[in-house]
N, C-alpha and C positions, 0 to 999 in steps of 0.2 A: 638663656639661663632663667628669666623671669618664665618662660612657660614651664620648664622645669616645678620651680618652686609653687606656682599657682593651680598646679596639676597636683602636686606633693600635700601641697595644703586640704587639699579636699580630699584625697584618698584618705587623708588622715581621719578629716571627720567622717567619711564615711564609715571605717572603721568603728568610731567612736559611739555614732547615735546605734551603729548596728548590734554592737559584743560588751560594749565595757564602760559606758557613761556611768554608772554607780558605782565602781571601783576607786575606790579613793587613789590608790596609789597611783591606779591609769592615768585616771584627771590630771596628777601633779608630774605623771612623765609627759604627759602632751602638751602642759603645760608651758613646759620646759622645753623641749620640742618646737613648741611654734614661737616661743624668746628667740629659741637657735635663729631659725627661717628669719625670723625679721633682723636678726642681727648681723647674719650673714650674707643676706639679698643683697645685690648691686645695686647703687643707686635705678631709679628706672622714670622714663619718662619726666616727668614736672620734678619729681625730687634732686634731678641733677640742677636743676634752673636754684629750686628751692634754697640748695644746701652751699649754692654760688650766692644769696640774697642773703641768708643769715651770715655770712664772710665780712658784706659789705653792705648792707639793708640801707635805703634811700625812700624817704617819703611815701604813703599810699594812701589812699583814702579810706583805707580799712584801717583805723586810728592805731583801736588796741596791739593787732596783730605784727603792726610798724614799731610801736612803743617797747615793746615785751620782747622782741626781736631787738632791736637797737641795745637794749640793757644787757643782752645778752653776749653780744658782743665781747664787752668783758672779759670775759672764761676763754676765748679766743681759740674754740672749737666749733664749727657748726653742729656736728653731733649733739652735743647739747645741748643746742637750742631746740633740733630734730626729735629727741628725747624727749625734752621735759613736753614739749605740745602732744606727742605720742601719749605720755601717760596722764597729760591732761584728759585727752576726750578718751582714755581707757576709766580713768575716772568716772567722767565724767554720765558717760552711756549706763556704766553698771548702775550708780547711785539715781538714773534715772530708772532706771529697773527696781531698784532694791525698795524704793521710797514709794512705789505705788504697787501694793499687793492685790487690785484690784483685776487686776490680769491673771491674776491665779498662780506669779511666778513664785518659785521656794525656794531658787536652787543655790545652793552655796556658792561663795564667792571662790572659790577655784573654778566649780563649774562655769560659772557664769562668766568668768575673764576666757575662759577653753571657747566658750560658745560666743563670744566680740571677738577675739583675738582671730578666728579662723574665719569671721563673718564675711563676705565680698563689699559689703559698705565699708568694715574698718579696714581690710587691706588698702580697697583704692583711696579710702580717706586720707589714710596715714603716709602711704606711699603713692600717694599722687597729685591730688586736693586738697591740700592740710585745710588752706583757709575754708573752703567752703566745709570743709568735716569739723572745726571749729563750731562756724557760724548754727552748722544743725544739731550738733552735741547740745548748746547752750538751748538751741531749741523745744528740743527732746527733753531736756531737763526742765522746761517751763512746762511743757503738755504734761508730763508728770504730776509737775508742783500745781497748775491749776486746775486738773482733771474734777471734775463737777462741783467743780465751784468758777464756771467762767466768768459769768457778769457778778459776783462777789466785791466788796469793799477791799480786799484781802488782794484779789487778782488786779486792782488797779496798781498797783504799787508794783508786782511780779510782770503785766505785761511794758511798765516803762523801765525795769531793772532792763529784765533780758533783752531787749528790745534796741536799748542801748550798749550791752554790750555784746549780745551775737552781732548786730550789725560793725561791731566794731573790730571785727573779726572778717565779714564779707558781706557786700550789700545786698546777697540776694534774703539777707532776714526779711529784708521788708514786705518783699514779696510771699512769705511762708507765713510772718505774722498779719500781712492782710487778706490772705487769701482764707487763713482759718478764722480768722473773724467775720468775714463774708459768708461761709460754712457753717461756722456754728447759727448763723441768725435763722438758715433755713433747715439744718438738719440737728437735732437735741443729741449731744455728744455723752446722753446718757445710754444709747446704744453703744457696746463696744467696735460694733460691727461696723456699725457707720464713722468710730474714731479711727479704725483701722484703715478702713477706704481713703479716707481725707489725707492721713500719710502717707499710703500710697499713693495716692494722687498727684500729692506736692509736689514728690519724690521725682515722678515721670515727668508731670509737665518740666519742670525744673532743670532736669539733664534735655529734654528733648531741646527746650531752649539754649542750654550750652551747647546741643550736637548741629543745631542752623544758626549759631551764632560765633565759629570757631574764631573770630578776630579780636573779638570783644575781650576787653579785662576781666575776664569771670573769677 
């Protein structure tokens, strides 16, 4: 079923970027369309472990993620917990989008939920990853907030917030905010070209380390 839906999802955007991306009314059926897909999809992979954790959630050393889980409890559905972290980093990504117009983006917040919603980072984030899709939401929303203003008065304050609380979501922050620190000192992240690369980068070494590390707590 899952190759079903992951096949469905992309025929859709192909569809989309091809005939009908500026159609308003398209935008809010695809919209609506990939809500269905994600509402529908069986658990899959990590989200069956996940939606067993938010039931009964026990200690981690991902502070926040254990905390916010635990409270959640509560409402005495996992759905919910699965939920609200969904429309966390749906939040979370656009408003890292919407807040730095320096990329040139304009597109409206239908568009723009149409084009994360179908993306292959938010599917496996969402429904695979949560914590590590957390940990780089909050990150993404820091590269935003401190885009050319790295070593600023301003950005001390943003890289000890985010810092503490992506990692407190999944320890591989530390690794994404020391390594763009070491990055920025040699390459001026006032190239966009060169900001681009650096997230790319991240991105790669990062999974390549979970793909030779399959035991590890990732």
């Amino acid at each position: 079923m899952i190759a079903f839906y992951w096949s469905f999802i992309h025929f859709i955007f192909f569809i989309y970027f091809l005939f009908i991306k500026k159609n308003k009314y398209f935008n809010l059926f695809f919209l609506f369309l990939l809500f269905v897909i994600y509402v529908f999809k069986d658990p899959t992979y990590d989200l069956v472990g996940y939606l067993g954790y938010f039931s009964d959630p026990y200690p981690l050393e991902d502070f926040l993620f254990y905390t916010i889980t635990d409270f959640f409890v509560f409402f005495g559905d996992p759905l919910i917990t699965l939920w609200f972290y969904f429309f966390i980093n749906l939040f979370l990504i656009i408003f890292s989008v919407k807040i730095n117009e320096k990329f040139g983006v304009n597109y409206n917040l239908v568009v723009l939920s149409v084009l994360v919603l179908g993306s292959v980072f938010f599917v496996l984030g969402t429904q695979n990853a949560i914590r590590q899709q957390l940990a780089l939401s909050f990150f993404l929303l820091y590269l935003s907030l401190s885009y050319g203003s790295v070593f600023s008065f301003k950005n001390i304050f943003l890289i000890f917030l985010f810092t503490f609380i992506a990692t407190g979501f999944h320890w591989s922050s530390y690794f994404y905010f020391s390594l763009y620190y070491l990055f920025v000192l040699f390459f001026p992240l006032k190239n966009k070209f060169i900001f681009l690369v650096y997230i790319g980068l991240g991105i790669l070494i990062y999974y390549l380390i979970l793909y030779y590390m399959p035991d590890s707590n990732y």
